[in-house]
C-alpha positions in Angstrom: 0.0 0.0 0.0 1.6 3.5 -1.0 0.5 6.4 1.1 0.2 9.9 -0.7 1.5 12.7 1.4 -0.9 15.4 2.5 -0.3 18.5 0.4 0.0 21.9 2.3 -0.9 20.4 5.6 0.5 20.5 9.1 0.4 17.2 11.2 -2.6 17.0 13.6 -0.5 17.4 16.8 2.0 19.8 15.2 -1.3 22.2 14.8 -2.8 21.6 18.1 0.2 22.3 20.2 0.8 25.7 17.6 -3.0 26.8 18.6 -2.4 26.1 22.2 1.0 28.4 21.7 -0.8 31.2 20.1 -4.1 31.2 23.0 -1.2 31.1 25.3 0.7 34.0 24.3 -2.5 36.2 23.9 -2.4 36.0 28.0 0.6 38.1 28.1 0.3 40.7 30.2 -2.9 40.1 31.5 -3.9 39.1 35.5 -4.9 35.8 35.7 -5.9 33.3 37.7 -4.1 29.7 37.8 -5.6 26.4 38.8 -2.5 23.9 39.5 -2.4 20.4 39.2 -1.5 20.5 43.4 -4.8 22.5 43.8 -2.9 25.6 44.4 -4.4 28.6 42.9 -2.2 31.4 41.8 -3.2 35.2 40.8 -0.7 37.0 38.4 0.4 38.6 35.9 1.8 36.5 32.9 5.0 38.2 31.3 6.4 35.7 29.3 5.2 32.6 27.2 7.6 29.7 25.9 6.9 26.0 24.5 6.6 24.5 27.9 6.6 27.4 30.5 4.5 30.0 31.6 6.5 33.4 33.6 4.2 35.0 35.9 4.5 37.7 38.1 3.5 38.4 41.6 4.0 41.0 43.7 7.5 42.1 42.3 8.8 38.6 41.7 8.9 36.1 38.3 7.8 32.7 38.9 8.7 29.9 36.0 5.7 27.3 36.0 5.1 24.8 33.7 2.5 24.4 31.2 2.3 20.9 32.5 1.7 21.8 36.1 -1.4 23.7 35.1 -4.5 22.3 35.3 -6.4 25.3 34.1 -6.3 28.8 33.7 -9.0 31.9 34.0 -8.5 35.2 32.8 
């Protein structure tokens, strides 16, 4: 069986995980609320967006937290 490449597609998880970049970046700057996996609930401000982490800011200090420590976020 010969498989014909998509043409002018991305992969499925290539996609998913560049939409979840873009929402994610869209939260910089603004306060937020996040819901970690630990049940810890944290209220910043996000000032940075990468890959696999999330820099916050509260009070006048950066926190690092990963995306996969989140469980959810509000804003």
């Amino acid at each position: 069986m010969n498989k014909q490449p998509k043409k002018g597609g991305k992969r499925p998880q290539q996609k998913r995980q560049q939409q979840n970049f873009e929402y994610a970046r869209r939260l910089n700057g603004k306060k937020v609320k996040i819901h970690l996996r630990n049940g810890e609930i944290l209220e910043a401000e996000v000032t940075g967006v990468s890959n696999y982490e999330i820099i916050i800011k509260i009070d006048d200090k950066e926190i690092l937290v990963y995306k996969h420590a989140i469980d959810y976020i509000e804003y």
